[in-house]
C-alpha positions as CSV (number, residue, x, y, z in Angstrom):
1,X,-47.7,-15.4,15.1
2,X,-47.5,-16.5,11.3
3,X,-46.7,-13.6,9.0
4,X,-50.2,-14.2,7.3
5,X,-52.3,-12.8,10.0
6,X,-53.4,-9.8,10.0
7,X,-55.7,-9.0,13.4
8,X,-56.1,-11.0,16.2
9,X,-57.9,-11.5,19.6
10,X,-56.2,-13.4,22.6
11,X,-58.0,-14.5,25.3
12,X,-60.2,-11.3,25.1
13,X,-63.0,-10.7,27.8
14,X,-65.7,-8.5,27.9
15,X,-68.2,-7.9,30.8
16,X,-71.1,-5.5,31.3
17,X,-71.6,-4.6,34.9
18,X,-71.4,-7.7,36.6
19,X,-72.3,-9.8,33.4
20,X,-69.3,-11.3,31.6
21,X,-70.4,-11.8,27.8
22,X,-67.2,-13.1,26.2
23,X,-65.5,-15.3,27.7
24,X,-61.4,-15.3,26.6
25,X,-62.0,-15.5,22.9
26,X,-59.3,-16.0,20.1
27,X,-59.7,-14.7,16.6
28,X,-57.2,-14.6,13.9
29,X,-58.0,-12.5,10.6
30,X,-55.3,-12.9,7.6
31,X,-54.6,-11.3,4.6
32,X,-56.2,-12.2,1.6
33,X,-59.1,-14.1,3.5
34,X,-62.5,-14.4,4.7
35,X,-63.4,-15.1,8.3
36,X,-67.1,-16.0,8.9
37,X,-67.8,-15.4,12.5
38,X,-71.1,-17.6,13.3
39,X,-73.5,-17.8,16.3
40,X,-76.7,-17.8,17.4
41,X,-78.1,-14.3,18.3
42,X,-76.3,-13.5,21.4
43,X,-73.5,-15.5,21.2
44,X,-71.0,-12.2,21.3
45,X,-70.6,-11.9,17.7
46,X,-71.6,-8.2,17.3
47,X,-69.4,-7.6,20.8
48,X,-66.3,-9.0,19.3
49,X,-66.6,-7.3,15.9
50,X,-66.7,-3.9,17.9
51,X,-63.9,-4.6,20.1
52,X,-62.0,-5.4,16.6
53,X,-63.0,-2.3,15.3
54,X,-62.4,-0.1,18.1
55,X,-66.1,0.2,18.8
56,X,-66.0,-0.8,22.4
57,X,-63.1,-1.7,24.6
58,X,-61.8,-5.2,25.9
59,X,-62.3,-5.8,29.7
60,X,-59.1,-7.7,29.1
61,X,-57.1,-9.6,26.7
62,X,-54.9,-8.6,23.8
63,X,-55.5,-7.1,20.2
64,X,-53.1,-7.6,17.7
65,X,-52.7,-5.8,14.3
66,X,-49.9,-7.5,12.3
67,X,-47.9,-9.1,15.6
68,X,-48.2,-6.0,18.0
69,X,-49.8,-5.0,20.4
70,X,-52.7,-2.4,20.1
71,X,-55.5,-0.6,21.7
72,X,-58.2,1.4,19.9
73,X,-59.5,4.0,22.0
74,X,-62.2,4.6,19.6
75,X,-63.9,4.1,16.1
76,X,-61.6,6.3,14.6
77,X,-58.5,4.8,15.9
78,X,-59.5,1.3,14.2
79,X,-60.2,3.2,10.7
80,X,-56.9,5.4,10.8
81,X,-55.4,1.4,11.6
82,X,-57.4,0.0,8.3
83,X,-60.0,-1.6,10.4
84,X,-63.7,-0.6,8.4
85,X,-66.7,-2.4,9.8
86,X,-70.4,-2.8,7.9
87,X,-72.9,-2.5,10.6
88,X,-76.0,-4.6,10.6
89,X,-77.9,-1.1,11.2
90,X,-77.2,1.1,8.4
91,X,-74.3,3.8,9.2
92,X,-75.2,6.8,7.1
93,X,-76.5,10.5,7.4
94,X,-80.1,10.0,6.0
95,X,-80.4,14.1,5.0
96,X,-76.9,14.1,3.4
97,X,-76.5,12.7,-0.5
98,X,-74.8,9.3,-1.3
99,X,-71.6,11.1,-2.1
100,X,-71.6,13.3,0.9
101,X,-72.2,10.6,2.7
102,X,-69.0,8.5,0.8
103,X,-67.0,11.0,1.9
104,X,-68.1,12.4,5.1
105,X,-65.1,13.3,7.6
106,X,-62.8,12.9,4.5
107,X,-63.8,15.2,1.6
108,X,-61.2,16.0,-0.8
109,X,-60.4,19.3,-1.5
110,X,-58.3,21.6,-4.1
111,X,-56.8,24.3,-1.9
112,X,-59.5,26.3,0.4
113,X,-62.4,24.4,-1.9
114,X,-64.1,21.1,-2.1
115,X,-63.4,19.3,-4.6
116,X,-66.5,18.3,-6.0
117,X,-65.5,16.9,-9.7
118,X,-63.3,14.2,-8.0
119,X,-65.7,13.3,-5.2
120,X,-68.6,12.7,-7.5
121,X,-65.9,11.0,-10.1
122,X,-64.6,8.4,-7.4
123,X,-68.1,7.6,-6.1
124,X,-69.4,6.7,-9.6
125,X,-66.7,4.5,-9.7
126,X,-67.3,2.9,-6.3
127,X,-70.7,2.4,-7.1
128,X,-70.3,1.2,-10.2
129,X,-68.1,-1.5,-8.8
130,X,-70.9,-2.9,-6.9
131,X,-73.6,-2.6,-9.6
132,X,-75.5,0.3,-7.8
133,X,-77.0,2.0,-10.0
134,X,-78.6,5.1,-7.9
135,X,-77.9,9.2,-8.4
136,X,-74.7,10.5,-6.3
137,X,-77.3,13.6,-5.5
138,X,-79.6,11.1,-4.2
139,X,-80.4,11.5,-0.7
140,X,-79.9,8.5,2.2
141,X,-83.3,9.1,3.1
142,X,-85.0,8.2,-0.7
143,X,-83.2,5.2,-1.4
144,X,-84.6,1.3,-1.0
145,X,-82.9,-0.5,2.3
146,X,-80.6,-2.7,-0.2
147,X,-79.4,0.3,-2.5
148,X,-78.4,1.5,1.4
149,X,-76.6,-1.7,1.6
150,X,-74.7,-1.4,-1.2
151,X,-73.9,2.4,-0.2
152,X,-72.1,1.4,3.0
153,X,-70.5,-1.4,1.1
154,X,-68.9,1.1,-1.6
155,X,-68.5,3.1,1.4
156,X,-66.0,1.1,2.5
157,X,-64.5,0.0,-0.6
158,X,-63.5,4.0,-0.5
159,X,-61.3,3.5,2.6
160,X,-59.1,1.0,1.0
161,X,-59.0,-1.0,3.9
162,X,-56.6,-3.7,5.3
163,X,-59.6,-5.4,7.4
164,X,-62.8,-5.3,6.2
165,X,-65.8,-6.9,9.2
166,X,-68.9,-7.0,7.6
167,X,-72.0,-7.9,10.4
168,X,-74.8,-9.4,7.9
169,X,-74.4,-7.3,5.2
170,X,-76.6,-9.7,2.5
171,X,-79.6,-9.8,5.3
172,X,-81.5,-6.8,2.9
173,X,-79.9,-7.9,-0.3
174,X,-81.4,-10.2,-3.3
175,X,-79.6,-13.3,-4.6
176,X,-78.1,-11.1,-7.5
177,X,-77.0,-8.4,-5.1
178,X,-75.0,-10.6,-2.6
179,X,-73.5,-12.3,-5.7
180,X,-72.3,-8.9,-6.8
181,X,-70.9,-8.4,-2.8
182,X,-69.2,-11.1,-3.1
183,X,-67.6,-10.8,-6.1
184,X,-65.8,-7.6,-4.6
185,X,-65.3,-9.2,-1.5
186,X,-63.5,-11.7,-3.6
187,X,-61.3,-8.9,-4.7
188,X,-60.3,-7.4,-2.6
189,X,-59.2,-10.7,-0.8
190,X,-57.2,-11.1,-3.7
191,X,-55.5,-7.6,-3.2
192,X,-54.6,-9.0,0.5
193,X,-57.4,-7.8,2.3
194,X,-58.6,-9.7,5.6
195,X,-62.5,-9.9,5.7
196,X,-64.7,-10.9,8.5
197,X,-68.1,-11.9,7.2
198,X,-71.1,-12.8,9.3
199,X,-74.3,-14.3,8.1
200,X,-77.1,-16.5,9.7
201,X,-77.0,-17.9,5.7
202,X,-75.0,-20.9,5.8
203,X,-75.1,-21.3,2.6
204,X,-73.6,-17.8,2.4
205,X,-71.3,-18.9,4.7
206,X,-70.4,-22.1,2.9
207,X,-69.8,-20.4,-0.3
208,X,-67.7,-17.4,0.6
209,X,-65.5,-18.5,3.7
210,X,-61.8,-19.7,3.8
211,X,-61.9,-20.3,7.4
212,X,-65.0,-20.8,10.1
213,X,-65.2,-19.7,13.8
214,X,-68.2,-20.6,15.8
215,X,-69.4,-18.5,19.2
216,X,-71.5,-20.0,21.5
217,X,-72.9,-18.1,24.9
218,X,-69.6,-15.8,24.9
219,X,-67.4,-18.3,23.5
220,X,-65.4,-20.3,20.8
221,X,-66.8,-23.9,20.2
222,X,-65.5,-24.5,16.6
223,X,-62.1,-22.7,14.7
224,X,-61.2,-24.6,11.4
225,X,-60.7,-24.3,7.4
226,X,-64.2,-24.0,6.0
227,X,-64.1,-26.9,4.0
228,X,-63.7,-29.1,7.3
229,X,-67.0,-28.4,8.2
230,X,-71.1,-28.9,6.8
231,X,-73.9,-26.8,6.8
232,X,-75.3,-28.9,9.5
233,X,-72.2,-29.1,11.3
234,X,-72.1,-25.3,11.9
235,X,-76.0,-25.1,13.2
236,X,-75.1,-27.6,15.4
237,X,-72.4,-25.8,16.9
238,X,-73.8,-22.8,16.9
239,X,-77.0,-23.9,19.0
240,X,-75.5,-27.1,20.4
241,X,-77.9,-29.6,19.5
242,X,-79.5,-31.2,16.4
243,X,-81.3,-29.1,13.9
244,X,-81.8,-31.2,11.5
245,X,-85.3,-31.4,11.7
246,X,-85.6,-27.3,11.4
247,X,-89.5,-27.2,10.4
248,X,-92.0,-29.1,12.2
249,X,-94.8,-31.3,10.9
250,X,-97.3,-30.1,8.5
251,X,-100.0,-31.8,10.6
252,X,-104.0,-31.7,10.5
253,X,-106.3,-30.3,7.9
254,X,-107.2,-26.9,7.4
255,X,-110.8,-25.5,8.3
256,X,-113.5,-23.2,7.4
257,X,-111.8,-19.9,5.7
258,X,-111.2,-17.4,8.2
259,X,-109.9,-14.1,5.9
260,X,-111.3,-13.9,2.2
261,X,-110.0,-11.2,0.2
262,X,-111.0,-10.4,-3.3
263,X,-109.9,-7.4,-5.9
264,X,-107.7,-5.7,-3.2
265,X,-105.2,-2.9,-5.2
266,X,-102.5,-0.9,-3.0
267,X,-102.2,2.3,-5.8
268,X,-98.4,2.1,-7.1
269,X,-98.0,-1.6,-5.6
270,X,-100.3,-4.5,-6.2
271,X,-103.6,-4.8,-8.0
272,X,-106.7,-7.0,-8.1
273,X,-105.0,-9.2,-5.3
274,X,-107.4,-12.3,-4.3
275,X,-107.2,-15.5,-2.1
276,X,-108.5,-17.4,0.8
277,X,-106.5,-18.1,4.3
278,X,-108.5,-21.5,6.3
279,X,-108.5,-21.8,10.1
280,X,-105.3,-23.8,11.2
281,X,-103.4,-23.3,8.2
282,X,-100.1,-21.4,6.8
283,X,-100.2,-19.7,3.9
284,X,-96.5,-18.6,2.5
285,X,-96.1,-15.6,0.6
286,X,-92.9,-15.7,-2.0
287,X,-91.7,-13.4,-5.0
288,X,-88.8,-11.4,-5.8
289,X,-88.0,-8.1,-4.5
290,X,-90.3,-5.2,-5.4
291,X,-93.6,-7.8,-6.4
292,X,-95.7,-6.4,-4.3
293,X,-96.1,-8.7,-1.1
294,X,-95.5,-6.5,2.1
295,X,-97.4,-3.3,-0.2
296,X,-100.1,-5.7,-0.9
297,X,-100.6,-7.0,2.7
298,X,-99.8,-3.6,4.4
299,X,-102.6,-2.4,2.5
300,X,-104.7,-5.6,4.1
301,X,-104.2,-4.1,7.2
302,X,-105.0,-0.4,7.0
303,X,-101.1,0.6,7.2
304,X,-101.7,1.6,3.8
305,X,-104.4,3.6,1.4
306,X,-105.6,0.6,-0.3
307,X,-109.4,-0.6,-1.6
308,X,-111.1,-3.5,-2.2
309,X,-114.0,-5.3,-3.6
310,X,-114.7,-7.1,-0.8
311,X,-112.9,-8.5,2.3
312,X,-114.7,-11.3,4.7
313,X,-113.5,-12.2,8.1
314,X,-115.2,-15.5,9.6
315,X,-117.8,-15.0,6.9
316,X,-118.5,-11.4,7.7
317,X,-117.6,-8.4,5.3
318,X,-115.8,-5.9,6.6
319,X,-113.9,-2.3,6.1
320,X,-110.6,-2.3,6.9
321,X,-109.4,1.7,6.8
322,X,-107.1,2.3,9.4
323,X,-104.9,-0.5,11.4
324,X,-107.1,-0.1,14.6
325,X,-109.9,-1.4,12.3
326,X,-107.5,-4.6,11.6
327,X,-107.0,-5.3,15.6
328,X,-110.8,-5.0,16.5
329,X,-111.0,-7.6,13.8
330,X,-108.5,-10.1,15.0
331,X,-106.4,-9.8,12.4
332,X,-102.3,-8.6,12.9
333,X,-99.9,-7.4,11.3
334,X,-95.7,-8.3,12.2
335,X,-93.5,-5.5,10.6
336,X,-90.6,-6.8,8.5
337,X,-89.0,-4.0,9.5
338,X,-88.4,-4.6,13.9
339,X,-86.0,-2.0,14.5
340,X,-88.3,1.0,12.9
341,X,-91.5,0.3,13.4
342,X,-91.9,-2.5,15.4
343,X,-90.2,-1.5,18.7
344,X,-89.4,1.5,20.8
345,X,-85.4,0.5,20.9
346,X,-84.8,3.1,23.6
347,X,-87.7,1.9,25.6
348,X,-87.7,-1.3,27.9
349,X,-89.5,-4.9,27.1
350,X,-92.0,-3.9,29.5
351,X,-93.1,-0.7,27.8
352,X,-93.2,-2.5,24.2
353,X,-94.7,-5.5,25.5
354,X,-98.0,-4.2,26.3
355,X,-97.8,-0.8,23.9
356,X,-100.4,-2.3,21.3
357,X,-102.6,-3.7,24.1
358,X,-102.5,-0.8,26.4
359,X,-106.2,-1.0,27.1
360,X,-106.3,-4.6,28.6
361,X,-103.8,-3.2,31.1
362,X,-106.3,-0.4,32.5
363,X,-108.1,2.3,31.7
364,X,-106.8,5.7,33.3
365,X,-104.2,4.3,35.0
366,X,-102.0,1.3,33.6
367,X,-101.7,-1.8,36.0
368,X,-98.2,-2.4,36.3
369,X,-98.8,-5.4,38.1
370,X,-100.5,-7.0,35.5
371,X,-97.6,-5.7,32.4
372,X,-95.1,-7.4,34.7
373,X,-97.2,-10.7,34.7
374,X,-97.7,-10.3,31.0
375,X,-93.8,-10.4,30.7
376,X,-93.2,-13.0,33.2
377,X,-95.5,-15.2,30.8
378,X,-93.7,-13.9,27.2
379,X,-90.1,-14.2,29.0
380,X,-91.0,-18.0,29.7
381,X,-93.2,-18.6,26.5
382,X,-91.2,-17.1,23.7
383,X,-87.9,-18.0,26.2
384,X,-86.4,-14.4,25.8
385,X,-83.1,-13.6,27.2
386,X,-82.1,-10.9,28.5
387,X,-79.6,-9.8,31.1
388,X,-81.9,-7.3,32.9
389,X,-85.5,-6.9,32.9
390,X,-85.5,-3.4,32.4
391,X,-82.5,-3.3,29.4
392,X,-83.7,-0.9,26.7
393,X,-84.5,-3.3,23.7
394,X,-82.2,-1.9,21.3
395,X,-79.0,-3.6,23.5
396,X,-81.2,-7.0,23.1
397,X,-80.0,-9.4,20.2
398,X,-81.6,-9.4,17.3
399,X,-83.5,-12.6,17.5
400,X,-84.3,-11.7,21.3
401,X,-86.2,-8.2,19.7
402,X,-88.0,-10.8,17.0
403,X,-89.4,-12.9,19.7
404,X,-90.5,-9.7,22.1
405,X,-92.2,-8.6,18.9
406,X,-94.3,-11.7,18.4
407,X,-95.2,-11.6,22.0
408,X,-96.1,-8.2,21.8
409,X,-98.0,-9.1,18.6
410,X,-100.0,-11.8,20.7
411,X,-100.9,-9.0,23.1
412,X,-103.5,-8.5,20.8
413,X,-104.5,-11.9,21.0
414,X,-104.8,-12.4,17.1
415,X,-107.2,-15.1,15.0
416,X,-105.6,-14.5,11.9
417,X,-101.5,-13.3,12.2
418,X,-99.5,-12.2,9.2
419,X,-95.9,-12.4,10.0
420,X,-93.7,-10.0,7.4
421,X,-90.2,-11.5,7.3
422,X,-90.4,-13.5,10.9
423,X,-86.9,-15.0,10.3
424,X,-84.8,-12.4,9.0
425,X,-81.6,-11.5,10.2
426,X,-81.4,-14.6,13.0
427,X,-79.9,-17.1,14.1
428,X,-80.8,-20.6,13.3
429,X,-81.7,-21.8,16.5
430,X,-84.2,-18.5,16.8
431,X,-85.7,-19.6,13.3
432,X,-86.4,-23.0,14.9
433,X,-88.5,-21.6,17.7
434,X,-90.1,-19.0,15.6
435,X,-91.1,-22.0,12.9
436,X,-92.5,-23.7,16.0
437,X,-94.5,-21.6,17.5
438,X,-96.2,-20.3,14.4
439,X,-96.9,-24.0,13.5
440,X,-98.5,-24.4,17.1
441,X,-100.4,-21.1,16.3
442,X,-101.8,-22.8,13.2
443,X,-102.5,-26.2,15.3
444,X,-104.5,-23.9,18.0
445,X,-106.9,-23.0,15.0
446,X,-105.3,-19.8,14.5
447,X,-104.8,-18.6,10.6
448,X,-101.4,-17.7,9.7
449,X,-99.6,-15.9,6.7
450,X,-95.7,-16.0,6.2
451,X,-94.3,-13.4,3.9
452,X,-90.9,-14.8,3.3
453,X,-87.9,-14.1,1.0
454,X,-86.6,-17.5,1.6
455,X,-87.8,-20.1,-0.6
456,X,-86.9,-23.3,1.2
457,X,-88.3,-21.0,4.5
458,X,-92.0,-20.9,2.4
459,X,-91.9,-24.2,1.1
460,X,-90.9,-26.0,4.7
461,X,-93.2,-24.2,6.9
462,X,-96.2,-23.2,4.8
463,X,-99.2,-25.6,3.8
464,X,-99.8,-23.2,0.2
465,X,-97.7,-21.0,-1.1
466,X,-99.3,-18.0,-3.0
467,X,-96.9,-16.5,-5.5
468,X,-96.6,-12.8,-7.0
469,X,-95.0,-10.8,-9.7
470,X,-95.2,-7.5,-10.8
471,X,-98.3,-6.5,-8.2
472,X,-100.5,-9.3,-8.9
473,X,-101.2,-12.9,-8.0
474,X,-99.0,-15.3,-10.6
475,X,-100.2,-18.3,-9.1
476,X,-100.7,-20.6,-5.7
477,X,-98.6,-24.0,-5.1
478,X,-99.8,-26.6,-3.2
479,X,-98.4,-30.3,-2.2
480,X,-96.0,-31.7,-4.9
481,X,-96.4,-28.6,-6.9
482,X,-94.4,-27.1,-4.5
483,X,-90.8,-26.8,-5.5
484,X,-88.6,-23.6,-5.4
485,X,-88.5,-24.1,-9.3
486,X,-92.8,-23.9,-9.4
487,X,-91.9,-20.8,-7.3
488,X,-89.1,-19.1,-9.3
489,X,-91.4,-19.9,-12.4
490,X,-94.3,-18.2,-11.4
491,X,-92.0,-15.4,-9.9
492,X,-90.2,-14.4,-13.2
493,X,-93.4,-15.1,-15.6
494,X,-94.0,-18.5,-16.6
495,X,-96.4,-21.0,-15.9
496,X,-95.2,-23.2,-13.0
497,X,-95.2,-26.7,-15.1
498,X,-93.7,-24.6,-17.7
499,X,-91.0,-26.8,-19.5
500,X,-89.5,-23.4,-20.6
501,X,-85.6,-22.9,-18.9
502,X,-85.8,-20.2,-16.1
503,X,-82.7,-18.2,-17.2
């Protein structure tokens, strides 16, 4: 035990039932810095971070905090220790206000009264120190899921803490927002702080890590300095074989147009939005934050009030009101958003397998033969693990929901699917699968669109990319014209061939 390390694991199991999910793993987190803990969705990640925080307990091993010997018997325990932890899900009381949420369980008071002029001093200060900008009388409920982000992140900061674990905390944030997180991440490293960062980024990972750790299926298969290991060297160990070649093929040419969309306006959100989608091909979707592309789209497929001058489906008009009207048309929408509105996380695959497709299970009574076939076929297709059948989805990883989404999506046997976000918040090796099958989808003479926040994600896997800003359509890139510079162009105002600097 060296005097720099702060918390450790050793040779820590954990099982569930009969199921043993880690599988004696080491750890070591030391002052001044940052850990990234990388795997594949289901590799234990999220199991270890709780045992280090006093979330859920060991089935055996040791934790040590600074050489001895310790055992959190709860959340608490780990926080009166230092230990502060950034979920993935967002933390907070969605009815109380940023500040009352800052300093929930810990308000400060001035004899038998709270002391509201401090409270709201120190979280103007805590917000300012991550660039968040929003009203301490806010509530949870009103703000954007990144201004949330940045909430729990100067949540935290508030606790002064000695070990900071942060589970995906840039997977809602812009570019400029995860530059500001690490910037304080950064210093509070250099106040002595231990931080353990996870991120399906590797770039991320790359740029903000002293030291790497890799899980695989329950256990360690890499532990060294940062800078002894690639990009490509950590998807490799995280999946265990080559993903070099992440995107397939852009084969085949695309055919007759199967969606045509012209003069569609979502009130408050996009305007005059146009553009044709052919049989067999992906179309990608880019922009900043807040230009309109899930409002726009949404709108597309009844999930919003939204009008148009004309929509055509395989060369027929037609109305699209509500999102039943979207479904008896073929066309599907996949939430961005899996965990709110895509699944029932307290419900089992089964149930949410077959939920948007209920009536080609039965009429008055639901064949429950024929839902277990149905998720035979999706367990095998969209190889979805899962230690028991009947598991409610919220305890399945991340990239596990994602795929039981698409194949509760294809329920609905779809010709034209537009996936919102299909990648975010999983693993490589998920992303790699997910690319695949919506590429086959396309080959199968299916019509896809990808709304994607990741540029190089757009430009590998789609065959155009349509580009907006501000609401409308800035522009579509095609074939050598598409570059993440033609992108970022278009997205902040200028032409694409602009010779203008993008500052």
């Amino acid at each position: 035990m060296t005097a720099e390390q702060v918390l450790c694991l050793r040779d820590v199991r954990k099982s569930f039932g009969p199921v043993e999910v880690l599988h004696g793993v080491n750890l070591d987190l030391r002052a001044g810095e940052v850990l990234a803990l990388i795997g594949e969705n289901g590799a234990g990640k999220s199991t270890t971070m709780k045992i280090l925080a006093g979330y859920q307990p060991a089935t055996s091993g040791r934790i040590l905090l600074e050489g001895e010997e310790v055992t959190f018997g709860s959340l608490h325990d780990g926080e009166e220790a230092g230990i502060v932890m950034i979920h993935q899900e967002f933390n907070l009381a969605e009815q109380l206000t940023v500040e009352q949420n800052i300093f929930l369980g810990r308000e400060l008071r001035r004899g038998p009264f709270l002391d509201k002029r401090k409270m709201r001093e120190l979280t103007r200060g805590y917000l300012d120190r991550v660039n968040c900008r929003v009203d301490p009388d806010t509530k949870v409920s009103a703000l954007s899921n990144s201004d949330k982000q940045m909430v729990e992140i100067a949540k935290a900061l508030s606790r002064d803490a000695r070990v900071l674990i942060m589970d995906e905390p840039t997977a809602v944030l812009t570019g400029s927002e995860t530059e500001v997180l690490f910037d304080q991440v950064r210093r509070m490293t250099a106040q002595g702080t231990a931080v353990l960062f996870t991120s399906h980024k590797l770039g991320e990972v790359a740029e903000i890590a002293d030291h790497v750790t890799v899980l695989r299926d329950g256990s360690v298969v890499h532990d060294d300095r940062a800078s002894e290991i690639t990009e490509d060297g950590m998807a490799t160990a995280m999946v265990g074989r080559d993903v070099s070649d992440l995107y397939p093929a852009k084969v085949g040419r695309p055919g007759e147009v199967m969606l045509s969309v012209r003069g569609l306006t979502v009130p408050g959100h996009a305007r005059n939005v146009g553009f044709e989608l052919r049989q067999g091909e992906i179309l990608g979707v880019a922009g900043l934050i807040g230009a309109g592309r899930t409002e726009a789209f949404e709108g597309l497929c009844g999930l919003r009030p939204a009008s148009a001058e004309r929509i055509e489906i395989a060369g027929r008009e037609v109305t699209i009101k509500k999102p039943r009207d979207a479904l008896d048309h073929g066309l599907c929408y996949l939430t961005e958003d899996r965990k709110l509105r895509g699944l029932l996380l307290d419900k089992t695959m089964r149930v949410n397998l077959t939920l948007q497709a209920l009536d080609r299970f039965g009429g008055w009574m639901i064949d429950r033969a024929a839902e277990d076939r149905a998720l035979d076929k999706a367990i095998d297709e969209f190889d979805i693990r899962a230690g028991r059948r009947t598991m409610a989805v919220g305890n399945l990883s991340g990239g596990n929901q994602q795929k039981l989404l698409l194949a509760k999506i294809m329920q609905s046997e779809p010709a034209i699917l537009i996936a919102d976000e299909p990648t975010r918040g999983i693993d490589i090796g998920t992303k790699q699968q997910i690319y695949a099958f919506l590429r086959d989808l396309a080959a199968k003479g299916h019509a896809v669109v990808v709304i994607s926040s990741e540029m190089q994600e757009v430009i590998g896997l789609a065959d155009r990319v349509l580009v907006m800003r501000t609401g409308e359509v800035a522009g579509t890139l095609t074939g050598d014209e598409l570059t993440e510079d033609a992108i970022v162009r278009l997205a902040v105002g200028l032409g694409a061939n602009d010779k203008e600097k993008v500052a």
